[in-house]
C-alpha positions, 0 to 999 in steps of 0.5 A: 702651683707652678707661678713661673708659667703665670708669671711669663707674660709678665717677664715679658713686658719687663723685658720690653720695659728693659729694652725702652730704658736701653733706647732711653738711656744708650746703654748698648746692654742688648744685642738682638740676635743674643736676646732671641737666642736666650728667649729661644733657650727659654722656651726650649727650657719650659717645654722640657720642663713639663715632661721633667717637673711631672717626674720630679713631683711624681717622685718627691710625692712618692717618696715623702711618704716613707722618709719625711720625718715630721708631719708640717702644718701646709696651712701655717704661713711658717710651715711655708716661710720655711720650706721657702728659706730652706728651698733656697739654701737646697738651691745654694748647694745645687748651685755652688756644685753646678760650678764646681763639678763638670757634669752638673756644669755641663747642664748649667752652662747654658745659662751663663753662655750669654755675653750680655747682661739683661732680662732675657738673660734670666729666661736662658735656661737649661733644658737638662739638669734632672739630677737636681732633684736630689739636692731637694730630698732634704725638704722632703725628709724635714716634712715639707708636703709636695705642694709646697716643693712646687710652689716655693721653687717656682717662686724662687725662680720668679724672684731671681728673674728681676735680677739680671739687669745693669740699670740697677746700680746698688740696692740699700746696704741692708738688702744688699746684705740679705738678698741677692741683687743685680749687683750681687748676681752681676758678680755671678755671671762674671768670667773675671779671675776674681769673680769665678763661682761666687755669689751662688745664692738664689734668693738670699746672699747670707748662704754665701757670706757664711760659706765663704763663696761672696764677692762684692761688685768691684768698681774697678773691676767691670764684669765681663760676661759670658763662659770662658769657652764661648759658645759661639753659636745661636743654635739652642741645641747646640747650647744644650749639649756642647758640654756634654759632648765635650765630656763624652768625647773626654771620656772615650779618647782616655785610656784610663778606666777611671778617668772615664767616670771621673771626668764626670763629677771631678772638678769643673775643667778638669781633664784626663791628662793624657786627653789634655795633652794630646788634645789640649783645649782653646785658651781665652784671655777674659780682658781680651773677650771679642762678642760673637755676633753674625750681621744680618740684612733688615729683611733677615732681622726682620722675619727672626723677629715675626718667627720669633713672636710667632714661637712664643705664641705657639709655645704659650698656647702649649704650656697652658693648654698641657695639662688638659691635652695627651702627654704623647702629643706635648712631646709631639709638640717639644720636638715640631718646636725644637726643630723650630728653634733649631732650624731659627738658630741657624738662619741667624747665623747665615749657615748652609741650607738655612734657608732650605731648613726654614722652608720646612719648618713652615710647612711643619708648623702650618701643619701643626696649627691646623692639626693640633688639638689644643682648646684654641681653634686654629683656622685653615686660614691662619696656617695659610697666613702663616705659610704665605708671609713666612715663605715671603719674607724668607724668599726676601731675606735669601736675596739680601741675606749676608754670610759676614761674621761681625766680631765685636770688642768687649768695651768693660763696663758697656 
């Protein structure tokens, strides 16, 4: 059982619930355009997810068979307080390696891309990442049936949603010991000097205070969020392959034959030296961060925000009616979406042809509602809708539409 699907609506209420605290408190902990974009590479990441999760389960059921080496009891509640202890420590390792070697960063990237900290932090995930499976293998060997991997990782992520937030300070001293925490994953997501790659527990923090990768929350020292090569971008394409791009083009530009693999799975940052001298990379001061945000008329802001309830509808309606529609028109599905996404990013950015884009997108997905064969009916009136106050508020938001970059500074600690 997947508990992540289930537990969305869920995820969304809390994050509503997060933005009233925000107005509440005039915390300034959400930027509107970065939230949409995290919630977009959410939706992005579930989608995939289906065509990715089919394989993993395929294959973890195929091989389980030939190299469990125990047969486990799936109806005991240990057998399943185990296989969740021993999933998180497989997710420790995935995790800590995601940080240190540059191909697997480049997949896990996105999800630290964000330069605020909050709930919808939590729903940026990537849309790569399948060869993670393989740190998983262990639970197969020790006997943990197929059932269990699936459930059991679904509700690992489950737990480490509630822990992107800052209107948590500090839980009791024993939990904090035990368990990962806001303040814990805080610390995470940091691209301060002291905080790099620590704290890579998903549930519980013992994997790191044992192996030696646990930092405390400094108060002296606020977390400054985000990567230390900012994205700079509200395309959630772009998100998910920049680095790869980056290590692609690494590759072909050395001369070196082995740098060409090696610049696959050496250390995070790590470049061909010939590379880096003739191309050497930007330089970002952390203490120094400004926060890429672009300015947008109410009109603009305002039609991002229908489009954007208008994706999440769309995209439920997709993840819960999947299995019982062909697999060929779920793909159909990820890319009339994906393109959605996309052509979004780039209205939020003010960039060339947006506009133009965005018209296109409406006709596809008018189309989409009307033709798609999902349970719920979709009435020709419904995609008419749709269309006319789409192409409305487009046409208002051409006319106020404005090109202007706001840079915000980085105040630590807000």
């Amino acid at each position: 059982m997947n508990f992540v699907a289930i537990a969305i609506p869920f995820f969304l209420l809390l994050v509503g619930l997060e933005l009233l605290a925000n107005w509440w408190r005039k915390t300034n902990y959400y930027s509107t355009n970065d939230a949409i974009n995290s919630l977009h590479l959410g939706v992005l990441s579930q989608l995939t997810g289906l065509a990715k999760k089919a394989v993993q389960f395929s294959v973890y059921a195929w091989i389980f068979p030939y190299i469990s080496l125990f047969e486990l009891n799936s109806q005991s509640v240990w057998v399943w307080i185990a296989g969740f202890v021993v999933y998180d420590f497989c997710y420790y390792l995935y995790h800590r390696c995601s940080h240190e070697i540059n191909g697997l960063w480049a997949s896990h990237v996105v999800h630290h891309q964000s330069e605020e900290y909050n709930l919808t932090t939590a729903l940026r995930q990537t849309s790569g990442g399948i060869v993670n499976f393989v740190f998983y293998i262990p639970l197969a060997i020790l006997g943990f049936e197929p059932i269990i991997f699936i459930a059991v990782g679904s509700l690992n992520l489950v737990y480490q949603f509630w822990v992107h937030t800052r209107h948590i300070d500090k839980m009791p001293a024993w939990f904090e010991f035990v368990f990962v925490t806001p303040s814990n994953h805080r610390v995470h997501h940091g691209q301060n000097p002291v905080y790099l790659d620590k704290n890579h527990g998903g549930v519980f923090i013992l994997w790191d205070r044992f192996l030696g990768t646990y930092q405390k929350e400094l108060d002296e020292e606020p977390v400054i969020y985000g990567v230390t090569v900012p994205l700079a971008s509200w395309n959630p394409i772009w998100a998910n392959f920049e680095v790869y791009l980056g290590l692609l083009q690494d590759s072909v530009r050395t001369k070196k034959w082995s740098d060409k693999f090696r610049v696959w799975y050496k250390k995070t940052g790590w470049r061909p030296d010939d590379v880096s001298e003739k191309y050497p990379g930007p330089k970002f001061d952390p203490y120094k961060q400004v926060k890429f945000d672009v300015a947008n008329s109410i009109t603009t802001k305002t039609y991002i925000l229908y489009q954007h309830i208008v994706t999440l509808c769309l995209s439920l309606v997709i993840l819960y009616q999947a299995p019982k529609v062909d697999n060929s028109f779920n793909i159909v599905s990820m890319i009339v979406i994906g393109f959605g996404l996309f052509t979004l990013g780039k209205l939020q950015q003010n960039t060339k042809w947006s506009h133009q884009l965005e018209t296109l997108k409406i006709a596809l997905w008018g189309s989409f509602i009307v033709l798609s064969p999902y349970q719920f009916e979709w009435p020709l009136e419904i995609s008419m809708l749709y269309g006319l106050s789409s192409l409305i508020w487009l046409a208002g938001s051409y006319r106020s539409k404005s090109n202007n970059i706001n840079i915000k500074k980085i105040i630590p600690g807000n």
